[in-house]
C-alpha angles and dihedrals in degrees: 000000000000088000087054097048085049117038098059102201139085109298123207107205134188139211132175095217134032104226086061078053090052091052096040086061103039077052099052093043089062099058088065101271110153119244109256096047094084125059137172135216117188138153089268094068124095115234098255082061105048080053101057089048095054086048095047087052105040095046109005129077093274118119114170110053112206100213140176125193082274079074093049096082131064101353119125107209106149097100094064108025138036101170124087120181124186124202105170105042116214135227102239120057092205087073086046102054080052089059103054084038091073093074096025100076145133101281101036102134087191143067118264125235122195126186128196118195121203145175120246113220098013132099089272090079082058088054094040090054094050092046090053092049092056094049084053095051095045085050098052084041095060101035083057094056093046097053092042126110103228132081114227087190082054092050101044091044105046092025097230115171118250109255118218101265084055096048091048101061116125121198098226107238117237114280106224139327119279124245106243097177095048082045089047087043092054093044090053087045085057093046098048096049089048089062093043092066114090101312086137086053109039136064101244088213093060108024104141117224109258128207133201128219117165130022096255112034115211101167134062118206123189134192119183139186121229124187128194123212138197137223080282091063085235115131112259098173141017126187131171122232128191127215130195130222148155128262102224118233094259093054092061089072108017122071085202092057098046085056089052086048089062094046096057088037099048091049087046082057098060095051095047093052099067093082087051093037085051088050101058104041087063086049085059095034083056094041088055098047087050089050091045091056088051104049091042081051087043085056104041080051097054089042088057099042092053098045089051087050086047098054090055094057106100119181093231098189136015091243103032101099096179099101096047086053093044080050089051093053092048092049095044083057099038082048088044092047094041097054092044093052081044090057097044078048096055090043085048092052096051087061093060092112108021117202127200117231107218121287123264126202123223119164130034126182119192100208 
């Protein structure tokens, strides 16, 4: 329920029964999800309706889809949903590389988050453990085959014998089982310390990404983005601008500080930006005017070329058409030209005074 209320996006979730899928739905309707956010999709479903429910989630208002293994295979569902969780875990790891291949496909633009539950203290911690062996084995299998010198398509089509070194080639077995809880303890010690840092001082919604480089941080480098608009309020331009600054002495030992740090710096940016900001704003004001006297050149040039071709267009007999059509040619380009060189002219026209939408910062280095 707490990876619902916080991930807001469509959720693809898998159970092993039915009756746990039952239970899961009777459970989220409950926390005030409509209706027809929630859908299911089970063996028990005809195909018409498989397919209603596909559509009703991939392009409908559902966002949580209720699914069994009958949902693991054939299903596309890359274009609406990026996030897998598993409640029940299976035995096999190859189902539940399908699951999570519903959403993993060629054509996700995102990355893709999956999410195992799982029980502390219950037979699912067994499961999880042989699943993960497995994992482990297939992986080992298939890196030995890779990095071995013979060729098994070479063997099957030319039906070579195997020679001794082939033959003698063992798949190592898995070394150990891996700690999930010391793994999930380390994950949740990442994540709290991520929220611990500025989130009091910094807008979360622009927050730039900020990167570390040395163990006490002196400098403060900016880079921030900067868009121009026109009278249509679309972006015509966009430019970065660094900025400079200096880590306080707090900041060099304290993670806190050094979030405080960002906060003040990131307010002194925006102030510093305007002279840039007004800069650049005049380089674009002079390259529009430039572009608006060459496309109005570009104009009084096509009007005189094609009254001097006109003037040389003599009808030569009263039923020899070839010069009106050859006129009509003429006239069908010059109109053309003309109303290509008119449209540069009216973009050109809604930049005439140019306006910056506020800065954005998207990159910090602690140096």
């Amino acid at each position: 329920m707490r990876w619902l209320s916080r991930v807001h996006e469509p959720v693809l979730i898998f159970t092993e029964y039915r009756d746990t899928l039952t239970h899961l739905h009777q459970a989220l309707s409950r926390t005030g999800l409509p209706d027809d956010a929630i859908v299911e999709l089970h063996g028990g479903m005809t195909r018409a309706e498989r397919q209603t429910v596909e559509s009703s989630f991939v392009r409908g208002p559902a966002r949580v889809l209720l699914a069994t293994d009958a949902a693991s295979e054939g299903l596309n569902l890359h274009q609406r949903c990026r996030c897998v969780i598993n409640l029940e875990i299976p035995w096999s790891p190859v189902r539940l590389e399908q699951r999570i291949g519903r959403v993993d496909r060629i054509g996700q633009a995102r990355r893709v988050h999956a999410l195992n539950l799982v029980a502390a203290g219950t037979h699912e911690i067994t499961i999880v453990g042989r699943v993960r062996d497995r994992q482990q084995r297939a992986t080992e299998a298939l890196r030995a085959v890779a990095t071995s010198d013979f060729d098994t398509a070479a063997l099957i089509l030319t039906g070579a014998p195997e020679t001794q070194e082939q033959a003698s080639v063992v798949f190592p077995a898995p070394t150990g089982r891996p700690d999930l809880a010391d793994r999930t303890g380390r994950e949740a010690e990442w994540i709290t310390t991520a929220r611990r840092i500025g989130t009091a001082h910094i807008d979360s919604s622009r927050r730039p990404f900020v990167a570390v480089l040395t163990r006490a941080p002196r400098r403060l480098l900016w880079v921030a983005e900067v868009s121009t608009c026109g009278e249509d309020d679309l972006p015509v331009w966009t430019t970065l601008i660094g900025m400079d600054g200096v880590a306080s002495e707090a900041a060099r030992s304290d993670i806190r500080s050094l979030a405080r740090d960002l906060g003040i710096h990131a307010d002194r940016m925006n102030v510093g930006l305007q002279r840039p900001i007004v800069e650049a704003i005049g380089a674009l004001k002079q390259l529009v005017t430039l572009n608006s006297v060459r496309e109005r050149a570009i104009c009084a040039g096509i009007r005189t070329r094609h009254a001097r071709i006109a003037a040389e267009l003599l009808q030569p007999g009263l039923f020899d058409r070839r010069a009106e059509r050859r006129a009509a040619a003429q006239s069908s380009v010059f109109e053309e030209a003309l109303a290509q060189c008119q449209s540069r002219i009216d973009d050109l026209a809604r930049l005439a005074e140019p306006q910056a939408g506020p800065p954005v910062i998207r990159f910090a280095a602690l140096l």
